[in-house]
Structures are given as C-alpha cells and as structure tokens.
GUZA-749190 format. One record per residue: residue number from 1; residue in three letters; x, y, z of N, C-alpha, C in turn. Coordinates in Angstrom, 1 decimal. Layout:
+-----+---------+--------+--------+--------+--------+--------+--------+--------+--------+--------+
: num : residuo :    n_x :    n_y :    n_z :   ca_x :   ca_y :   ca_z :    c_x :    c_y :    c_z :
+-----+---------+--------+--------+--------+--------+--------+--------+--------+--------+--------+
: NUM :     ala :      X :      Y :      Z :      X :      Y :      Z :      X :      Y :      Z :
...
+-----+---------+--------+--------+--------+--------+--------+--------+--------+--------+--------+
This chain:
+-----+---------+--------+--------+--------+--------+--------+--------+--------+--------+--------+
: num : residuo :    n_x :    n_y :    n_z :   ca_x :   ca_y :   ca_z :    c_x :    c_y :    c_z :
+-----+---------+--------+--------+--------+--------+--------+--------+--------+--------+--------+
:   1 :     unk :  -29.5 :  -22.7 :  -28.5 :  -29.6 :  -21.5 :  -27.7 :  -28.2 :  -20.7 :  -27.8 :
:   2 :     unk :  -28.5 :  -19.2 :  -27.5 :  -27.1 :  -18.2 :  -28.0 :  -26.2 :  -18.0 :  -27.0 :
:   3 :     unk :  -25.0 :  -18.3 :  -26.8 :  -24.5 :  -18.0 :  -25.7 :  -24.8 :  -16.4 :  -25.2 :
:   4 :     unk :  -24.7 :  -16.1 :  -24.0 :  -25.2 :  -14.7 :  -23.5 :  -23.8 :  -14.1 :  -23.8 :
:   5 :     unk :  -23.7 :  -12.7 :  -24.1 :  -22.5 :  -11.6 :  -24.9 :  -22.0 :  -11.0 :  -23.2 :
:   6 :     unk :  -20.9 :  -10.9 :  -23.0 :  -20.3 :  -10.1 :  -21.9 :  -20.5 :   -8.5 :  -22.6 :
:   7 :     unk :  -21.0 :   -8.0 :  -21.2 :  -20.8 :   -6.6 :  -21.8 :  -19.6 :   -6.0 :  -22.5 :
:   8 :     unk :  -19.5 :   -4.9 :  -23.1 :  -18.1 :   -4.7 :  -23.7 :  -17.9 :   -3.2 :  -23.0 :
:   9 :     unk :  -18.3 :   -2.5 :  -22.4 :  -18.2 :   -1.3 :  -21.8 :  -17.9 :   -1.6 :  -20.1 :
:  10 :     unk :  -17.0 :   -2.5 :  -20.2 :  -17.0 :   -2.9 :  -18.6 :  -16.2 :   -2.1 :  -18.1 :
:  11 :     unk :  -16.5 :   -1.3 :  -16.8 :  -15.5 :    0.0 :  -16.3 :  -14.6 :   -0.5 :  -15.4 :
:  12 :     unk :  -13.3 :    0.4 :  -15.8 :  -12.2 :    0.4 :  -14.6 :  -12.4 :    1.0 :  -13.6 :
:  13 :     unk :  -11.6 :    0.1 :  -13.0 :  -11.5 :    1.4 :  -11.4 :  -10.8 :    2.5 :  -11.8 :
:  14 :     unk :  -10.8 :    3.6 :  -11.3 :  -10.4 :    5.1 :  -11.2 :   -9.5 :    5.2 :  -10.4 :
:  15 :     unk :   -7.7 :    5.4 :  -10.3 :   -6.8 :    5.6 :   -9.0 :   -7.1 :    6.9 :   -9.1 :
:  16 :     unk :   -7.7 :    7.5 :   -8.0 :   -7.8 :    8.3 :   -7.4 :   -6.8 :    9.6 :   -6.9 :
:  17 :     unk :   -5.9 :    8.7 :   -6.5 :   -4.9 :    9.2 :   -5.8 :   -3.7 :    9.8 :   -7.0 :
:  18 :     unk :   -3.7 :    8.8 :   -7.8 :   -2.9 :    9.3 :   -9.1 :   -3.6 :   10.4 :   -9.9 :
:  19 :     unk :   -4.8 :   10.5 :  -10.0 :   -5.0 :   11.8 :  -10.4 :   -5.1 :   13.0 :   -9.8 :
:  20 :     unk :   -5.2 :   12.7 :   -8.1 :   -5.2 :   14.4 :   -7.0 :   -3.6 :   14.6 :   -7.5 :
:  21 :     unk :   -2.6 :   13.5 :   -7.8 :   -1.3 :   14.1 :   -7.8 :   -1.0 :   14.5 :   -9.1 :
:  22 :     unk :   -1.8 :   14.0 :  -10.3 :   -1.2 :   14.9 :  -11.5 :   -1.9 :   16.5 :  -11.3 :
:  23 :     unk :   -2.7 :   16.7 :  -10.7 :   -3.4 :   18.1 :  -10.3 :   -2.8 :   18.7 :   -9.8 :
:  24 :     unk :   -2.2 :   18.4 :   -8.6 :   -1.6 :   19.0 :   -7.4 :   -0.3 :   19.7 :   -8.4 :
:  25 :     unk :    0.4 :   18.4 :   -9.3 :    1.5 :   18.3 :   -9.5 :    1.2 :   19.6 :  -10.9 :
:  26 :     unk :    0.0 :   20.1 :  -11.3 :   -0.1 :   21.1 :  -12.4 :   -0.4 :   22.1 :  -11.8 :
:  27 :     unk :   -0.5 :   21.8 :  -10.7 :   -1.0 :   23.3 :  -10.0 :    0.7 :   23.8 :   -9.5 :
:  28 :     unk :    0.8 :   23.2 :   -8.7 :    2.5 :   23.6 :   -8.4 :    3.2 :   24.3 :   -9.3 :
:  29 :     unk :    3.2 :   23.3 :  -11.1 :    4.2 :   23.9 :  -11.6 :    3.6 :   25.0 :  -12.3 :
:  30 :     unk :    2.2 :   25.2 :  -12.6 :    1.4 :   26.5 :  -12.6 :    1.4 :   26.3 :  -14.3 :
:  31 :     unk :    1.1 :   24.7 :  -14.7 :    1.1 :   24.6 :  -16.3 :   -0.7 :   24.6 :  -16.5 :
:  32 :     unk :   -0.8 :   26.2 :  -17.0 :   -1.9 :   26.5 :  -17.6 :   -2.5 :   26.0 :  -18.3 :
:  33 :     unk :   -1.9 :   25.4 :  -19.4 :   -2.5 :   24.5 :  -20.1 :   -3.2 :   23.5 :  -19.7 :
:  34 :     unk :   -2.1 :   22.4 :  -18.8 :   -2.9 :   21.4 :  -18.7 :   -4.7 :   21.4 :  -17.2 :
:  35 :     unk :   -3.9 :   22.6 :  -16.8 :   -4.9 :   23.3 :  -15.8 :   -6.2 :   23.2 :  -16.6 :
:  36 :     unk :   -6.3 :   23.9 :  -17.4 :   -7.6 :   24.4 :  -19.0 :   -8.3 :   23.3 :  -18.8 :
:  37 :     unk :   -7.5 :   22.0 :  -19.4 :   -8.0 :   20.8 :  -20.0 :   -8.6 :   20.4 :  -19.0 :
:  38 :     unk :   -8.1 :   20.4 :  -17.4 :   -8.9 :   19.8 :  -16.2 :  -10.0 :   20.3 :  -16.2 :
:  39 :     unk :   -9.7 :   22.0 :  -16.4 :  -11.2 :   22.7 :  -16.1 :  -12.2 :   22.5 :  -17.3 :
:  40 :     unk :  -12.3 :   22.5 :  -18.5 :  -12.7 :   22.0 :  -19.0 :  -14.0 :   20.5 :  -19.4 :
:  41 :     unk :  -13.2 :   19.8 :  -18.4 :  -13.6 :   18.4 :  -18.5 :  -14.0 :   18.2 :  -17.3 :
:  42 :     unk :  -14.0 :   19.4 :  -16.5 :  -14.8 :   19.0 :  -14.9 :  -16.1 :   18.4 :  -15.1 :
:  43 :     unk :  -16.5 :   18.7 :  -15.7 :  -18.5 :   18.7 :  -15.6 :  -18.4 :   17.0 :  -16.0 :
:  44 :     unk :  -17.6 :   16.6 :  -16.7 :  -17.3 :   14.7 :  -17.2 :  -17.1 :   14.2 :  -16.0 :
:  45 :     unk :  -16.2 :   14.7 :  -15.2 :  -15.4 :   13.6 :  -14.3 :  -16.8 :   13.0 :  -13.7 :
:  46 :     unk :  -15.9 :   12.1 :  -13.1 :  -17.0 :   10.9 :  -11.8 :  -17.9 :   11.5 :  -10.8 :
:  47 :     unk :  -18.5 :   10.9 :  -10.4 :  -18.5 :   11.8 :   -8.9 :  -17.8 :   11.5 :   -7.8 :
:  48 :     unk :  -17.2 :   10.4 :   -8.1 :  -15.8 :   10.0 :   -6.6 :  -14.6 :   10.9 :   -6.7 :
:  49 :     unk :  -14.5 :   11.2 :   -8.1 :  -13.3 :   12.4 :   -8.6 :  -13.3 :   13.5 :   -8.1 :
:  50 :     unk :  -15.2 :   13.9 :   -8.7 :  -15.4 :   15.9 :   -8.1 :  -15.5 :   15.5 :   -6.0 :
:  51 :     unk :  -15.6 :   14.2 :   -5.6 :  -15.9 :   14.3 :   -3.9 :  -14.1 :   14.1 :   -3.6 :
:  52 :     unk :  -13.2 :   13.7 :   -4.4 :  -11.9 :   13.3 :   -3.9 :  -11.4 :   15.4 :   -3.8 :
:  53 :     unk :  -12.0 :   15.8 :   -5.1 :  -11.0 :   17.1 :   -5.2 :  -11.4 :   17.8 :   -4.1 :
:  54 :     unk :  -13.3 :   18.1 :   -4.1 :  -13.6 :   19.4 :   -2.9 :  -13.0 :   18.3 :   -1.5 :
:  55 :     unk :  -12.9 :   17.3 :   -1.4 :  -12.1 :   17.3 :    0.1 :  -10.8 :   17.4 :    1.0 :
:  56 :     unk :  -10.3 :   17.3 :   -1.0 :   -9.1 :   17.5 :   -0.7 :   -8.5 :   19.2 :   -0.8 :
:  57 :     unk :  -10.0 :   19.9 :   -1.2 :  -10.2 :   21.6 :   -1.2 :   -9.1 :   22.3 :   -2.5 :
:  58 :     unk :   -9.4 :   21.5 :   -3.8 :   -8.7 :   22.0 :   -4.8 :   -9.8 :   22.4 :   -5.8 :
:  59 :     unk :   -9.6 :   23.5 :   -6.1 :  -11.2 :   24.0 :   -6.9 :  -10.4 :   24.4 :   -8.7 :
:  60 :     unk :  -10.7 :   23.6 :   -9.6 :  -10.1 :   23.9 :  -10.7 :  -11.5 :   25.2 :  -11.4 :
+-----+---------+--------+--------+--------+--------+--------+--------+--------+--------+--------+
C-alpha cells in the first residue's frame, strides 16, 4: 500500500497587521508606485485582507 502524499500547497497564515502597516506606511510617504501594485492586486487579496482594510477605512 502507497503511503498517502501531504499536500504541497499548504497555506500560511497571513500577518495582517504587517501588511495594514506597509499600506499605511505607502500611503504616508505617498509612493505611487507601490500604491499601483496594491491597487492592482486588490481583486487577489484574501478576504480577511479586503475585511482588515475597509475596517480599518483605507480604500486603495
């Protein structure tokens, strides 16, 4: 018999809080660029991500 395969797509947790601060921290210094790339890749994020941003009332 085959041993059973551990998944390989096993997910991390998400710090949360480290990413409201690299936001906050691009919005502050008003780097457009990396602004773009957030907005850009909103529609990807998690959904604990898009519930962390609207409550914390930051709209990219």
């Amino acid at each position: 018999m085959k041993p059973v395969q551990k998944p390989l797509n096993k997910e991390k947790p998400l710090d949360v809080e480290d990413f409201l601060g690299r936001v906050r921290q691009a919005i502050d210094s008003k780097d457009d660029f990396q602004l773009g790339i957030y907005r850009s890749l909103f529609h990807k994020f998690p959904r604990n991500i898009k519930a962390a941003l609207k409550r914390e009332g930051i709209s990219l």
